[in-house]
C-alpha positions in Angstrom: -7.2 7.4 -7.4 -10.1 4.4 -8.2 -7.3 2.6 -6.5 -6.9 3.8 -3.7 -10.5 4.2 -3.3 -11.0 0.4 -3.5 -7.4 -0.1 -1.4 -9.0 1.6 1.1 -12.4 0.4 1.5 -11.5 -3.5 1.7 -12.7 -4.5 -1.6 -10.5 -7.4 -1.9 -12.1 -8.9 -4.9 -12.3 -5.8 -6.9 -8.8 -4.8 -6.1 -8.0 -8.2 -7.5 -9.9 -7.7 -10.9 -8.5 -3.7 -11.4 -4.6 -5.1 -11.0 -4.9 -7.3 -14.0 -5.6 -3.9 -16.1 -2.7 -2.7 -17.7 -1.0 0.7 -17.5 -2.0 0.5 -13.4 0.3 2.6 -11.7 0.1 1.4 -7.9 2.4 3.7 -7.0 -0.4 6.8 -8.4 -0.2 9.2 -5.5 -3.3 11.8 -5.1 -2.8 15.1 -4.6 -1.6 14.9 -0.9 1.2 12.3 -2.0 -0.4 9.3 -0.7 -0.2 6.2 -2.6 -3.0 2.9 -2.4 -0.4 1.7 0.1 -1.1 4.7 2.5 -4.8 4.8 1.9 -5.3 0.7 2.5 -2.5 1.1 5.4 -4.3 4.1 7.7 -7.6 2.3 6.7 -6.5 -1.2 8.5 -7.0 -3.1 5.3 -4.8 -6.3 5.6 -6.0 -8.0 2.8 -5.9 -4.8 0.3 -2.0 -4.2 1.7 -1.1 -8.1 1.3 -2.5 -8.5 -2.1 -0.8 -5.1 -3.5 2.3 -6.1 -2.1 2.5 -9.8 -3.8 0.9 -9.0 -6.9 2.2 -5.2 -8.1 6.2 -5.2 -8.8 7.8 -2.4 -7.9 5.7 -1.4 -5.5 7.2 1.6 -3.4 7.0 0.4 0.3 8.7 3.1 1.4 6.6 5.8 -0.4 6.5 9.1 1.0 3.7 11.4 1.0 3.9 15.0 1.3 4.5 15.2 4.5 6.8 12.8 4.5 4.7 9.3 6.4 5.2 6.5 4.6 2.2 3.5 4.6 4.1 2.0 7.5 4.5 5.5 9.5 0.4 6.0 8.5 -0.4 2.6 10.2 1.3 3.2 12.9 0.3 6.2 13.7 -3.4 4.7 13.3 -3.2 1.8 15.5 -3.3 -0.6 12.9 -0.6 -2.9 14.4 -1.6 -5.9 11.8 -0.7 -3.6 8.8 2.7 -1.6 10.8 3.7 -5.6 10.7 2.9 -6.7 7.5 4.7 -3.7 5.6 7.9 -3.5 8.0 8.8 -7.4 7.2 7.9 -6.7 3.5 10.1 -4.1 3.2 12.4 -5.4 5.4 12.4 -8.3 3.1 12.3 -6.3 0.0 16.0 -4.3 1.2 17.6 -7.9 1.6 16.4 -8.6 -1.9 18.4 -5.8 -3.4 21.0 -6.5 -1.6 
């Protein structure tokens, strides 16, 4: 998706501008399953991953893509220790919320 696109290629400002649209579905997964999350996640983009997760509600932390790695799972797995942080203590924070 255009999202993800932007997600993953650190383009903080636009991602800003193309979150205020409405109808945005930040939880879009491609064809593959992955979300914006995953794409910004694997790519290392901090910025991309902490502005999606205070500005979209309902943003699935814990998506799954088809073969079943979540963002989290997708940074880890690509060494991108700043993002594994950021999205464990958000959805850690986000399961104490519902609770």
């Amino acid at each position: 998706t255009v999202l993800s696109y932007i997600a993953s290629n650190g383009s903080i400002d636009l991602l800003e501008q193309i979150l205020q649209l409405p109808g945005l579905d930040p939880n879009k997964p491609d064809n593959e399953g992955n979300t914006p999350l995953h794409f910004a996640a694997q790519a290392g983009q901090i910025e991309c991953l902490n502005c999606m997760l205070s500005r979209c509600r309902g943003i699935e932390i814990d998506a799954r893509n088809n073969l079943g790695f979540t963002p989290l799972m997708k940074a880890a797995l690509q060494g991108r220790n700043k993002c594994a942080k950021l999205l464990l203590f958000a959805g850690h924070l986000q399961r104490m919320l519902k609770n």
